[in-house]
C-alpha positions as CSV (number, residue, x, y, z in Angstrom):
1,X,31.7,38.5,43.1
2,X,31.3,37.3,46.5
3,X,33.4,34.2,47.2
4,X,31.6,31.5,49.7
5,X,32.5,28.5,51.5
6,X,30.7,25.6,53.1
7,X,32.8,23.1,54.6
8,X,30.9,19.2,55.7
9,X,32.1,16.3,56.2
10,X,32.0,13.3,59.0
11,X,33.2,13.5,62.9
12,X,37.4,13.3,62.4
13,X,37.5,14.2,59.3
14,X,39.3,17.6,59.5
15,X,36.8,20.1,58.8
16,X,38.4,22.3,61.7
17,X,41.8,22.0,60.1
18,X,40.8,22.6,56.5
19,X,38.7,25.9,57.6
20,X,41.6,27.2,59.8
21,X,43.9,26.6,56.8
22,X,41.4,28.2,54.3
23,X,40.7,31.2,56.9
24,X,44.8,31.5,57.1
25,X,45.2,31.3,53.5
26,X,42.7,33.5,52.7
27,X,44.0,36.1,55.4
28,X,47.3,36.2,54.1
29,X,46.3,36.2,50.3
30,X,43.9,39.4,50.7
31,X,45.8,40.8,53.3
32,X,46.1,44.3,51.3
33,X,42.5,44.4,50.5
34,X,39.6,44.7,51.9
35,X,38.7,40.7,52.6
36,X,36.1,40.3,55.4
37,X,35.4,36.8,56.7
38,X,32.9,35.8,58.4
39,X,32.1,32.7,61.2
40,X,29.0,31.6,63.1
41,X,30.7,29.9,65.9
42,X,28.5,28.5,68.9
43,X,31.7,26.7,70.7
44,X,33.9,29.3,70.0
45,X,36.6,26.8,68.3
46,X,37.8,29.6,66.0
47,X,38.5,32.1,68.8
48,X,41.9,31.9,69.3
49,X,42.7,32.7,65.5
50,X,40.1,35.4,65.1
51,X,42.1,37.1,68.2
52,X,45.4,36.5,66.0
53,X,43.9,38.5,62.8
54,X,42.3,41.2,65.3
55,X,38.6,39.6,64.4
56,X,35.8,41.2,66.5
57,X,33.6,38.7,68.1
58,X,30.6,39.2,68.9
59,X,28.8,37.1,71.3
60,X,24.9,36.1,70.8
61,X,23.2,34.5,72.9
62,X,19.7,35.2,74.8
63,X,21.1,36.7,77.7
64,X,23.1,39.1,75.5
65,X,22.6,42.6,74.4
66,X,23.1,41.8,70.7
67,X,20.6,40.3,68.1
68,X,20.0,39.2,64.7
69,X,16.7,40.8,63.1
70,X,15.6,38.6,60.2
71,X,12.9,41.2,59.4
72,X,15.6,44.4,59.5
73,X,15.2,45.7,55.8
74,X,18.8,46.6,54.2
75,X,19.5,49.7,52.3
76,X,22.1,48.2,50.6
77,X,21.1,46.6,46.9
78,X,17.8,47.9,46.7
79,X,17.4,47.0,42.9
80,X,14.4,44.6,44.3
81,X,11.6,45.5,45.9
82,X,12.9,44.8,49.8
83,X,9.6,43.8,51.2
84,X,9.7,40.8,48.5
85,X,13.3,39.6,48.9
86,X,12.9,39.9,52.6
87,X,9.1,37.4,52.2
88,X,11.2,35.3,49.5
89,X,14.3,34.9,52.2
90,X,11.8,34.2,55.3
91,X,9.3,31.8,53.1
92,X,12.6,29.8,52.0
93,X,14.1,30.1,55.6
94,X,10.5,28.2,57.4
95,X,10.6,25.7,54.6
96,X,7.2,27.3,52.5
């Protein structure tokens, strides 16, 4: 079980707040296990409270040393054949 969030809703309408409560929340709920939470952040508005919960950020951008391969092939959950899940995930990703 791998609880998932998606958050939308108009300009002013407290997204920001409700996702810093839910990260909060969420943080102080687990806190004993192993929770991991993730955020894409391209202005960085969730900064200051992944410093508070020790979060590692990790900035990418083109001039930067890291990357995201969409082709990388995981070991992990391998009861598929990779090279299929990884055509299904690109094919759905470019809208095919």
């Amino acid at each position: 079980n791998t609880p998932s969030g998606l958050i939308l809703g108009t300009s002013g309408a407290g997204k920001g707040m409700a996702t810093k409560h839910e990260i909060i929340t969420t943080k102080i709920k687990e806190s004993g296990e192993n929770t991991e939470i993730i955020i894409v952040d391209p202005e960085a508005e969730y900064s200051v409270i992944g410093r508070a919960f020790g979060g590692e950020m990790i900035d990418i951008a083109p001039d930067s040393q890291t990357y995201l391969n969409v082709l990388d092939l995981s070991d992990e959950n391998m009861d598929e054949d990779p090279v299929k899940v990884k055509s299904e995930f690109l094919l759905s990703f470019i809208g095919k």
